[in-house]
N, CA, C and O atoms as CSV, one atom per row, in Angstrom:
chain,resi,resn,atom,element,x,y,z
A,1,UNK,N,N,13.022,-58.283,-28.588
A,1,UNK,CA,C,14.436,-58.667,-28.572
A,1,UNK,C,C,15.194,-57.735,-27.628
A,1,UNK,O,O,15.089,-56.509,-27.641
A,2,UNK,N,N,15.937,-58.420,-26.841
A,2,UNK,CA,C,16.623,-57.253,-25.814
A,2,UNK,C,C,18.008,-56.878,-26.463
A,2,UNK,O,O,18.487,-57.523,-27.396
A,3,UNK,N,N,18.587,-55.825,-25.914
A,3,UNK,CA,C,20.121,-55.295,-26.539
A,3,UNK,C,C,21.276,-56.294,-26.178
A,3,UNK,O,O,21.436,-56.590,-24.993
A,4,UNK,N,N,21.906,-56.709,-26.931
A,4,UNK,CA,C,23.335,-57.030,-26.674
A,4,UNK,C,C,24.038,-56.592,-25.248
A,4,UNK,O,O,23.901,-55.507,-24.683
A,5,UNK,N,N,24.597,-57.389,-24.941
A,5,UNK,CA,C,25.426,-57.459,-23.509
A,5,UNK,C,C,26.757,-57.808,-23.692
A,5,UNK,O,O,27.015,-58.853,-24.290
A,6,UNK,N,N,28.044,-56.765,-23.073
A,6,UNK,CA,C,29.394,-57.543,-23.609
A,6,UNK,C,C,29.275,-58.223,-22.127
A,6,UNK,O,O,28.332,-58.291,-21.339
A,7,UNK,N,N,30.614,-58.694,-22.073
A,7,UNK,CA,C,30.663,-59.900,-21.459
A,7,UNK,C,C,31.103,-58.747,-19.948
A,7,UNK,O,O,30.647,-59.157,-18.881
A,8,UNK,N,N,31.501,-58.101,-19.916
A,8,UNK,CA,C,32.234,-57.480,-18.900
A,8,UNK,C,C,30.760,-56.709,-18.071
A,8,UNK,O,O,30.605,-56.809,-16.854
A,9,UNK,N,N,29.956,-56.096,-18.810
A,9,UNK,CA,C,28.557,-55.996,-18.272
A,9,UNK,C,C,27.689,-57.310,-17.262
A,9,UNK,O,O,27.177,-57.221,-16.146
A,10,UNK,N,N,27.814,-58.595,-18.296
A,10,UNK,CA,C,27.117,-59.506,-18.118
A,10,UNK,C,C,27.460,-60.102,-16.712
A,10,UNK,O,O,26.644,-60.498,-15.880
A,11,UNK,N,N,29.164,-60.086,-16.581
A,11,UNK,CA,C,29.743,-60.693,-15.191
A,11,UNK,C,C,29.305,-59.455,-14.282
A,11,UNK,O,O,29.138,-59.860,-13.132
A,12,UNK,N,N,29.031,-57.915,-14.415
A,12,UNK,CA,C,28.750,-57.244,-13.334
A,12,UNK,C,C,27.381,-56.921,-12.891
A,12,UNK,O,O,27.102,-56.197,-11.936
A,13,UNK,N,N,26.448,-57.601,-13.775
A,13,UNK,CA,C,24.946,-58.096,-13.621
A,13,UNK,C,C,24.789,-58.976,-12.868
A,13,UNK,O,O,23.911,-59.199,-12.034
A,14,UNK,N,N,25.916,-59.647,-13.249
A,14,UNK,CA,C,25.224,-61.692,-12.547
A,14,UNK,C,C,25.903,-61.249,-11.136
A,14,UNK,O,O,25.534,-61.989,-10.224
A,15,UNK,N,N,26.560,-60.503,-10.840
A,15,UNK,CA,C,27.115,-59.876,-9.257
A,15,UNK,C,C,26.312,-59.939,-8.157
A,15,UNK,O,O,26.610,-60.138,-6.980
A,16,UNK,N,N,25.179,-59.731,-8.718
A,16,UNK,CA,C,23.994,-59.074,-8.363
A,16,UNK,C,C,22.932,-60.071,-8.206
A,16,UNK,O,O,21.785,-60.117,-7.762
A,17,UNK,N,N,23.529,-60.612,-8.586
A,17,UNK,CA,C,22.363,-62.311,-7.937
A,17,UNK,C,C,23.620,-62.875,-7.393
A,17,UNK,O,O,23.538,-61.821,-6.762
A,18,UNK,N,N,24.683,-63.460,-7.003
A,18,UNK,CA,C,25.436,-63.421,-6.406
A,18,UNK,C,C,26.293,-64.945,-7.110
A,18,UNK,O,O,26.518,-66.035,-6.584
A,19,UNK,N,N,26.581,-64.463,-8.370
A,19,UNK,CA,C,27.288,-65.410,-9.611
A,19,UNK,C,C,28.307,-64.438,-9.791
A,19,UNK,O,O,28.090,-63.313,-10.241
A,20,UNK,N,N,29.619,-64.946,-9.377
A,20,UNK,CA,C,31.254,-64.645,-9.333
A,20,UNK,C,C,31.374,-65.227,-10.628
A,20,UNK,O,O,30.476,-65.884,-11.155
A,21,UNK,N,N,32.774,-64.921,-11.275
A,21,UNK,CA,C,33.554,-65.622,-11.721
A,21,UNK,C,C,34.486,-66.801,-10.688
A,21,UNK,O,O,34.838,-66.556,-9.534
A,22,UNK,N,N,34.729,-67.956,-11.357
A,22,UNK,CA,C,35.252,-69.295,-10.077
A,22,UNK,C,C,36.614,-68.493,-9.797
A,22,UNK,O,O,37.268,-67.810,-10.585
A,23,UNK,N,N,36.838,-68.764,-8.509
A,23,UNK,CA,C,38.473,-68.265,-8.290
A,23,UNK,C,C,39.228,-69.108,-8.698
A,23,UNK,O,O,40.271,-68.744,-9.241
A,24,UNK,N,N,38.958,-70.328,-8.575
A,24,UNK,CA,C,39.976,-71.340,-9.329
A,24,UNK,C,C,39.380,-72.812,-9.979
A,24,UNK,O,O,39.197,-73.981,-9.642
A,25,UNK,N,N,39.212,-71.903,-11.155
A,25,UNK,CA,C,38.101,-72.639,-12.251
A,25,UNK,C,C,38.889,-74.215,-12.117
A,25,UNK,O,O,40.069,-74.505,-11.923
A,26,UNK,N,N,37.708,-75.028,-12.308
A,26,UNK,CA,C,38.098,-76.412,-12.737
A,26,UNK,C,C,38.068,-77.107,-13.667
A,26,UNK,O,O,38.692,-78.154,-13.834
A,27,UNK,N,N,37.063,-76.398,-14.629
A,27,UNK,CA,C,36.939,-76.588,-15.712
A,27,UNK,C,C,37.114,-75.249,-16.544
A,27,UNK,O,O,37.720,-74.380,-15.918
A,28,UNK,N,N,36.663,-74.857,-17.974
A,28,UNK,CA,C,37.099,-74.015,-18.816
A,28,UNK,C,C,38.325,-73.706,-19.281
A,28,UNK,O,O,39.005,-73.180,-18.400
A,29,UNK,N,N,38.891,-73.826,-20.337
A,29,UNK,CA,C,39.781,-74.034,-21.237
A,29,UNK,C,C,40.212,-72.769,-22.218
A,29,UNK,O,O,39.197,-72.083,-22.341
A,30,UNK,N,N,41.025,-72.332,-22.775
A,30,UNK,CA,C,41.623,-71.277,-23.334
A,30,UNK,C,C,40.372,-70.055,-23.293
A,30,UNK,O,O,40.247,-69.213,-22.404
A,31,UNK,N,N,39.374,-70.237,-24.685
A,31,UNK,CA,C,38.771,-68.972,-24.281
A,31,UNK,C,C,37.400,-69.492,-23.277
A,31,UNK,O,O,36.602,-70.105,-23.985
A,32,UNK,N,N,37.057,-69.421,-22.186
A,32,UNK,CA,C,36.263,-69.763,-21.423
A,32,UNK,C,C,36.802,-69.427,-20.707
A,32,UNK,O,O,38.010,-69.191,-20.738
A,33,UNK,N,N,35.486,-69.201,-19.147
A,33,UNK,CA,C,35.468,-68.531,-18.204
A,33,UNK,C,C,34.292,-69.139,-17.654
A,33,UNK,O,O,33.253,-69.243,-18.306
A,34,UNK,N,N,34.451,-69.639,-16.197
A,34,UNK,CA,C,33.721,-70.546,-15.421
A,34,UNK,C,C,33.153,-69.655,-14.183
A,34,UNK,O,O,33.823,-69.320,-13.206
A,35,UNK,N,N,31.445,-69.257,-14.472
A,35,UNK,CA,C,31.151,-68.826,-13.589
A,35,UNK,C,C,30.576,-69.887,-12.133
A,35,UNK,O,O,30.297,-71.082,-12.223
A,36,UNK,N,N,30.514,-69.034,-10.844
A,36,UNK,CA,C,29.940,-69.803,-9.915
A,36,UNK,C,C,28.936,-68.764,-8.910
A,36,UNK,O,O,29.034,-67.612,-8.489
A,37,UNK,N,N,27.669,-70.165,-8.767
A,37,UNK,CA,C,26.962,-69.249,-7.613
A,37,UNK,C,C,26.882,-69.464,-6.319
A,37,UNK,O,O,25.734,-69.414,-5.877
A,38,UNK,N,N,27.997,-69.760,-5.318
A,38,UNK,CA,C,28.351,-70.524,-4.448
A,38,UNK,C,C,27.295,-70.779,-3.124
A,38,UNK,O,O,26.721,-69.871,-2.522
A,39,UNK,N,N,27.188,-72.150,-2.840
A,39,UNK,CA,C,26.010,-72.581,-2.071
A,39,UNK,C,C,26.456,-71.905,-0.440
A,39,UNK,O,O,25.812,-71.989,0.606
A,40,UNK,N,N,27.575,-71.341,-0.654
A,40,UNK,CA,C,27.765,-70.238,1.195
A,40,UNK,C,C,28.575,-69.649,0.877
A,40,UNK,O,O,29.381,-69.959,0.000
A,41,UNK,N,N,28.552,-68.490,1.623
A,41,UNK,CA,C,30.028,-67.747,1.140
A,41,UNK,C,C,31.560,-68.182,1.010
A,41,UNK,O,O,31.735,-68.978,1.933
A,42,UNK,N,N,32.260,-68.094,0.591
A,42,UNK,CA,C,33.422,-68.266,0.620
A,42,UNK,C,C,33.546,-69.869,-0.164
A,42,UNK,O,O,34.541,-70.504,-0.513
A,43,UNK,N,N,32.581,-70.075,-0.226
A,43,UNK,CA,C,32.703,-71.845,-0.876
A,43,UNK,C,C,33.142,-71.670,-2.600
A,43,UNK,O,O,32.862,-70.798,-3.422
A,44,UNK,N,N,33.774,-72.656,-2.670
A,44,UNK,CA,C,33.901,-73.198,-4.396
A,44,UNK,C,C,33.230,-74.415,-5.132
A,44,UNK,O,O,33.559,-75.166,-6.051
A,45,UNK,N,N,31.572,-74.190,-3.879
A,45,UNK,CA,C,31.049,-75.459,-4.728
A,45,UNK,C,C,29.873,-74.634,-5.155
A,45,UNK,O,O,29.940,-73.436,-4.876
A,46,UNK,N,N,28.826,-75.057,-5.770
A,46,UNK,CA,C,27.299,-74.346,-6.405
A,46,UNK,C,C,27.201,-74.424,-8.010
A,46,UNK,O,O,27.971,-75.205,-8.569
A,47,UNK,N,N,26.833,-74.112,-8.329
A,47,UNK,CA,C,26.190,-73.769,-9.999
A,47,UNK,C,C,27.343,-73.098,-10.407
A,47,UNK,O,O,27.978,-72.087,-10.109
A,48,UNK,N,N,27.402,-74.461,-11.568
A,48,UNK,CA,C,28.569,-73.724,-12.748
A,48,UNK,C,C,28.093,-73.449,-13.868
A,48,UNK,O,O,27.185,-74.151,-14.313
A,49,UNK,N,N,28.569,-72.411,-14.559
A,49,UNK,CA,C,28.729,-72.142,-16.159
A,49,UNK,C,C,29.337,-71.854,-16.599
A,49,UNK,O,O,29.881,-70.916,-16.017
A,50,UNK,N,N,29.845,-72.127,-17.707
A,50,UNK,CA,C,30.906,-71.786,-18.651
A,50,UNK,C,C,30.247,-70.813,-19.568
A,50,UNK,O,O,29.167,-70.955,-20.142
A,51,UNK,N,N,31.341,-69.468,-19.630
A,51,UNK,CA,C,31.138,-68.663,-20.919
A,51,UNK,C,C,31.731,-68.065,-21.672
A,51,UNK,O,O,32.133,-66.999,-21.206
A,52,UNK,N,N,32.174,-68.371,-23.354
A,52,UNK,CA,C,32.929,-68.062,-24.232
A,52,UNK,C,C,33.537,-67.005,-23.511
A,52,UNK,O,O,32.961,-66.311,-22.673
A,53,UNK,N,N,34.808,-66.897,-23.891
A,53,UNK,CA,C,35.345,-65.062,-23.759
A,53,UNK,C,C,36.777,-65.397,-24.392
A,53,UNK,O,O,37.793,-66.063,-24.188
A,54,UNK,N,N,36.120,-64.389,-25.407
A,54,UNK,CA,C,36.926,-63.830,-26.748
A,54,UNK,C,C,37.314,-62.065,-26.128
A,54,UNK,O,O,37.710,-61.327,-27.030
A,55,UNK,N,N,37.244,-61.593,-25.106
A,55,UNK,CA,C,37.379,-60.375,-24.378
A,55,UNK,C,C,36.319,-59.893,-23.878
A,55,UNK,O,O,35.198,-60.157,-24.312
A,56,UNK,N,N,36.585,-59.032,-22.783
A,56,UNK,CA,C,35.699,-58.154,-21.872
A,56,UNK,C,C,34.741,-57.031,-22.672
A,56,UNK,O,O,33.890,-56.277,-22.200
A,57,UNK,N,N,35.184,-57.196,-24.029
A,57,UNK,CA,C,34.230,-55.980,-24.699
A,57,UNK,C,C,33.250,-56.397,-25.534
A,57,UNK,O,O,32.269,-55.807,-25.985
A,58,UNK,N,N,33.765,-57.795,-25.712
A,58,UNK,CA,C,32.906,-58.525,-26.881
A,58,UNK,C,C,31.623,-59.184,-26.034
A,58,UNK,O,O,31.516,-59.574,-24.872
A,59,UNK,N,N,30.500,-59.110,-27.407
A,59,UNK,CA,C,29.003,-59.297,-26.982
A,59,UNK,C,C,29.000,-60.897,-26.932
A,59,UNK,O,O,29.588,-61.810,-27.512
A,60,UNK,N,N,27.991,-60.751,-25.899
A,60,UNK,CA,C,27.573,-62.567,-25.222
A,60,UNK,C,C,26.742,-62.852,-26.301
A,60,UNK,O,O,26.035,-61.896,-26.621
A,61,UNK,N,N,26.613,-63.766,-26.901
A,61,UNK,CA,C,25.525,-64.466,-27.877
A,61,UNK,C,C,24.030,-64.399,-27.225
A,61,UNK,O,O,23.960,-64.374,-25.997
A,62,UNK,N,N,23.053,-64.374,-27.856
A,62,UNK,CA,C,21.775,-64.523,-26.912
A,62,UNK,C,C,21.511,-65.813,-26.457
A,62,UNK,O,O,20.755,-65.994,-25.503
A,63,UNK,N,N,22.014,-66.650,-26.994
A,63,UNK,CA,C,21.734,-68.422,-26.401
A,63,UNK,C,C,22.440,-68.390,-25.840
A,63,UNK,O,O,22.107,-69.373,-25.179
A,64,UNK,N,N,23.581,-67.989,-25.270
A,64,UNK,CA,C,24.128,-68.156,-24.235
A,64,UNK,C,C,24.262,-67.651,-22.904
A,64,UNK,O,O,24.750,-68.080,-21.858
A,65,UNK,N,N,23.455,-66.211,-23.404
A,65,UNK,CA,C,22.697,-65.438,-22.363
A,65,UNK,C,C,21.372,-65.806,-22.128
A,65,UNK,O,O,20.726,-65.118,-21.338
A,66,UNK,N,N,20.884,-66.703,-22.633
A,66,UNK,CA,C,19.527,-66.908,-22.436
A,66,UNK,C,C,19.721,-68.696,-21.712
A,66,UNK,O,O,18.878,-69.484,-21.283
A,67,UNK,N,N,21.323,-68.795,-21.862
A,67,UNK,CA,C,21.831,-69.949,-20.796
A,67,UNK,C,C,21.917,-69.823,-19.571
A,67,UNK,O,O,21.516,-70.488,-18.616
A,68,UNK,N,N,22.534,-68.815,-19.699
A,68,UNK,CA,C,23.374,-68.346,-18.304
A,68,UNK,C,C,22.245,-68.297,-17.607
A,68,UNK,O,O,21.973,-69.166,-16.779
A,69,UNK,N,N,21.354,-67.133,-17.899
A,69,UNK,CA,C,19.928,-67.073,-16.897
A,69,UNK,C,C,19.335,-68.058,-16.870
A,69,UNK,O,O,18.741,-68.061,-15.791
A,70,UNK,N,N,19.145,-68.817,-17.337
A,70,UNK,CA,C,18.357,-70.010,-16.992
A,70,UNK,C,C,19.003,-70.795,-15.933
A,70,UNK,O,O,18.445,-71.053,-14.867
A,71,UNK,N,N,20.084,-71.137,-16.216
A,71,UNK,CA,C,20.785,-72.408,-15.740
A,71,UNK,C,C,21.080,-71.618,-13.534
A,71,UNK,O,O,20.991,-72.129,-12.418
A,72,UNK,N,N,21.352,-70.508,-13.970
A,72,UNK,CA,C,21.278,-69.571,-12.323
A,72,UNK,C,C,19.696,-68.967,-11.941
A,72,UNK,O,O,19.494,-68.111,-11.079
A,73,UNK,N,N,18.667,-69.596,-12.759
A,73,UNK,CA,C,17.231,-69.151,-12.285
A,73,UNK,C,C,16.802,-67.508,-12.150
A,73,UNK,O,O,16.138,-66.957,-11.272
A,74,UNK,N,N,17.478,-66.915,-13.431
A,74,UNK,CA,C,17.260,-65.907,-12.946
A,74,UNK,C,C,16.233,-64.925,-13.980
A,74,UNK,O,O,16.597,-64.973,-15.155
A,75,UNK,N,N,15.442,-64.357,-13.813
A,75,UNK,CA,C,14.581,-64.045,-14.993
A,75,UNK,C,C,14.623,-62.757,-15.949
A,75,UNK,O,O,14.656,-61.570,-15.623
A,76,UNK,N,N,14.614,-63.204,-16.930
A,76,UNK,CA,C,15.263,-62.413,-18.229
A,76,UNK,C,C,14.479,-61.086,-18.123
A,76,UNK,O,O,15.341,-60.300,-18.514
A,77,UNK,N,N,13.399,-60.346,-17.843
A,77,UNK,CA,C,12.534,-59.155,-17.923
A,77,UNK,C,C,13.282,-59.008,-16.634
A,77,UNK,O,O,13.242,-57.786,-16.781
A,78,UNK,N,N,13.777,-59.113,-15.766
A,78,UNK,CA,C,13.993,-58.544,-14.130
A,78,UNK,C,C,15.409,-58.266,-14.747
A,78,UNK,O,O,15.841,-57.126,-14.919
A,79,UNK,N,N,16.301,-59.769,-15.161
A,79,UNK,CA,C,17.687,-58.829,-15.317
A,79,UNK,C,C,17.809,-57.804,-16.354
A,79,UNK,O,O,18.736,-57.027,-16.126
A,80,UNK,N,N,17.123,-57.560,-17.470
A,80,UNK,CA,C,17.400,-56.716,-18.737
A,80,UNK,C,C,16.532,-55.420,-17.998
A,80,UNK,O,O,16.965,-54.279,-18.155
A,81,UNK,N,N,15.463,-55.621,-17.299
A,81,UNK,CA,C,15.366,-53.835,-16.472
A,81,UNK,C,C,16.235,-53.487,-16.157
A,81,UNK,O,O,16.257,-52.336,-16.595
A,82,UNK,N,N,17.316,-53.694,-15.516
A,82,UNK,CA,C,18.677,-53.282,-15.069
A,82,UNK,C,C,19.424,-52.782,-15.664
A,82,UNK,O,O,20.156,-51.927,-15.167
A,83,UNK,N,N,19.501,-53.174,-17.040
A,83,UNK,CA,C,20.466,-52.274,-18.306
A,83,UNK,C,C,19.787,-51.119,-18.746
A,83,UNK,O,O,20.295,-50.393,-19.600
């Protein structure tokens, strides 16, 4: 089982594969937050996800961290070496 991740960690991980938060989300609604992994720089199109946020300190659920990486291809033993 890997450690808990707050959310403010999790967005400065996914940095690093090159998953922003959207500059001008199109979707996500009060508590949500619409990430993107944009198909060129400067673009607002590519891979979206949405992820709860109840605040920057509070922990990501593991299904939803075990979303996020999936859905951006990114592999769970490579990103959790990093923490």
């Amino acid at each position: 089982m890997h450690k808990a991740v707050k959310l403010r960690e999790l967005l400065a991980r996914l940095q690093d594969y090159g998953v922003i938060p959207h500059p001008n989300p199109v979707r996500g609604k009060g508590s949500e937050l619409v990430v993107l992994r944009p198909d060129s720089p400067g673009s607002h199109k590519g891979l979206l996800f949405t992820l709860t946020n109840h605040g920057m300190g509070k922990d990501v659920t593991p299904g939803q961290l075990s979303s996020c990486l999936r859905r951006f291809g990114i592999d769970k033993e490579e990103f959790f070496s990093g923490l």
